[in-house]
C-alpha positions, 0 to 999 in steps of 0.5 A, a space after each residue: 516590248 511586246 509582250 509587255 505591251 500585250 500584257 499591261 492591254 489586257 492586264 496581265 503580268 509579264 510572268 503570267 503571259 509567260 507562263 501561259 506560253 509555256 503551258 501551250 508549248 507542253 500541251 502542243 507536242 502532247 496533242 500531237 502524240 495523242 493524234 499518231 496513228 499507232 501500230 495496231 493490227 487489224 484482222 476480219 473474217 467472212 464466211 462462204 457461203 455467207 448464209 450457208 444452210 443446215 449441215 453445209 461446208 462453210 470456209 472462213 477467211 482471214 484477211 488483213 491490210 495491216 498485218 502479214 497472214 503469211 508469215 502470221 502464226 494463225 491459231 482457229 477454234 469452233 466453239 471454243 476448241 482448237 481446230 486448226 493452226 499454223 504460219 499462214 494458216 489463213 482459212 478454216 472449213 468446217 460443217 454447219 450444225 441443224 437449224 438452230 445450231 450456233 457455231 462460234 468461230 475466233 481466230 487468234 493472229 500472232 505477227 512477226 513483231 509480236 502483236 495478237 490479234 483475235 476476230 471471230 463471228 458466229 454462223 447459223 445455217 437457214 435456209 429459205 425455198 422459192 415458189 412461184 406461181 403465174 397467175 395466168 388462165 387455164 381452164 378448170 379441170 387443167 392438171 399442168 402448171 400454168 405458164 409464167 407468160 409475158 406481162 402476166 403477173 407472177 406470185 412468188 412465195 417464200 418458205 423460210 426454214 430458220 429456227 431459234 435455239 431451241 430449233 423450233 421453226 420460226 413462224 414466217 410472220 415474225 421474220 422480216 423479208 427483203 425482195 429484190 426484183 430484176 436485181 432492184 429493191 421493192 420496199 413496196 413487197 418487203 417488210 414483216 411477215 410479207 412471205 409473198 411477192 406479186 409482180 409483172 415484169 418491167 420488160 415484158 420478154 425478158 427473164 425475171 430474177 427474184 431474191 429474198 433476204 429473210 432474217 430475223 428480227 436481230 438479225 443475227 440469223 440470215 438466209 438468201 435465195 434467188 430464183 430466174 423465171 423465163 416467160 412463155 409466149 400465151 397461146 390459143 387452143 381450139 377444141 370441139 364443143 360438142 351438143 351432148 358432152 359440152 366443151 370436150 377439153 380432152 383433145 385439141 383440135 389439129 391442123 385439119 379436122 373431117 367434119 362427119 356432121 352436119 356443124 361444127 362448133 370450135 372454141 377458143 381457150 386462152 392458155 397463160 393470158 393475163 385474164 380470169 375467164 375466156 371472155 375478161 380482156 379478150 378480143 377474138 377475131 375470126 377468119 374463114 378462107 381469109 376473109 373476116 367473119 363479120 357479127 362474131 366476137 366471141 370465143 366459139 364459132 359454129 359452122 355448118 356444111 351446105 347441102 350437096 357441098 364438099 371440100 374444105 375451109 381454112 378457119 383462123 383466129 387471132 386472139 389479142 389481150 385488151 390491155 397487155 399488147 405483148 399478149 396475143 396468140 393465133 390458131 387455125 385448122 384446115 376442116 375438111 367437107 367430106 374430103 372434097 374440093 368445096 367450100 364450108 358455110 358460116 352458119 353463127 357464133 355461140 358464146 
């Protein structure tokens, strides 16, 4: 009775309620079937390197979770050719071709139970070099490197060698760059074109890792470097600044130095500090004989031997940066008053 029921409520027959009901009852199972996951294989492919450069040997691995490579007959081609095959056969090495080459890699699986599978991936070697740069201080004429120190900034630049189809070099301004400092993404640094990266380390001792990802603009071709910069401790180098050469960079003074003249002037040079001259940001305080030398800030002392005295004086400095606090250095000499035992007179400061 109750169907019946239901029916004349809503005004319909009995036959067409049944005939509903039995439409659902052939649609239920069919759904079902629809919804069971088949049996359908799955292979995938990954190359390593996974951005390799110009004419490397690159190994290509298949590896499946659904199928058993090991008893699987694997047949590989590159560019179309066969170049290897066999059971189990689940890794293919060959060499990249120049910038700009395309190597097309397809595997083809054939499992136990009959089923085929292909995958396949392109490579396309790049290659992407890293050059950094410390912006810290030397002074002019200085023929080293100036040195990566703590809590300078560091310039790092990237020369991309990626090529199109043609192998024509691609211009760095349309490839796209993704810096990574100390292992975390700076989208600040990254972006179109942005070939250099200007940064301070976030731990002013520590190592300072940098990547770049470069591609381009399809993504289609990739290239990855990373290089580790170690910082230096900054330092501080007296050398003579002489009446008639100038300031004589040539030679640093040593630990001690015989004062043969009437005065003696020293000037501190901050090597690697985070400063664009001597004087910008820089704090200098000089000591003789382990007293304070008072109404002296600047880089360069003079002093000057008093009448009829010998012997000798210890001169020490102690150089701070004004806003980076890991920056500091210290320098001392021993200056000898005719090889006696007296004492130096402090006779003034020059800039």
């Amino acid at each position: 009775m109750f169907p019946q029921a239901i029916a004349r409520k809503v005004g319909l027959s009995v036959a067409a309620l049944s005939l509903s009901v039995a439409l659902l009852l052939c649609v239920l199972p069919a759904i079902a079937a629809a919804q069971t996951p088949g049996n359908f294989a799955t292979v995938d492919l990954s190359a390593a390197p996974a951005t390799p450069t110009a004419f490397q040997n690159v190994t290509v691995t298949a590896v499946s979770y659904t199928a058993d490579l090991s008893t699987s007959y694997l047949t590989w081609y590159k560019n179309g050719v066969k170049a290897a095959e066999g059971v189990g056969a689940s890794s293919f090495s060959f060499t990249t071709g120049g910038f700009g080459s395309v190597t097309a890699i397809i595997v083809s699986v054939k499992t136990q139970d009959g089923q085929t599978i292909q995958q396949g991936l392109e490579v396309r070697p790049a290659d992407v070099n890293l050059n950094w740069e410390a912006l810290s201080y030397t002074p002019p004429f200085y023929k080293g490197k100036a040195l990566y120190s703590y809590q300078a900034p560091l310039r790092v630049t990237a020369v991309p060698q990626i090529a199109d189809g043609n192998g024509v070099r691609i211009d760095p301004s349309n490839l796209i760059f993704s810096w990574q400092v100390d292992f975390k993404a700076r989208q600040d640094l990254s972006g179109l074109g942005k070939d250099t990266a200007v940064l301070k380390a976030a731990i002013p001792f520590k190592e300072t890792s940098v990547t770049v990802t470069v591609s381009t603009l399809d993504g289609n071709t990739t290239a990855t470097k990373t290089i580790v910069v170690k910082p230096n401790a900054p330092q501080i180098v007296l050398y003579r600044k002489s009446p008639l050469y100038g300031l004589m960079t040539n030679m640093a003074v040593g630990d001690s130095f015989l004062l043969t003249e009437p005065e003696l002037s020293l000037t501190a040079i901050p090597y690697f500090f985070d400063t664009g001259s001597p004087a910008e940001n820089m704090t200098y305080l000089w000591s003789m004989n382990g007293s304070t030398v008072a109404g002296v800030s600047g880089n360069t002392l003079t002093v000057r031997q008093t009448k009829n005295a010998a012997g000798s004086s210890n001169i020490s400095l102690s150089a701070t940066h004004t806003r980076d606090m890991f920056e500091y250095g210290n320098a001392s000499v021993v200056v000898d008053f005719n090889g006696q035992t007296a004492g130096g007179a402090l006779l003034n400061s020059r800039p």
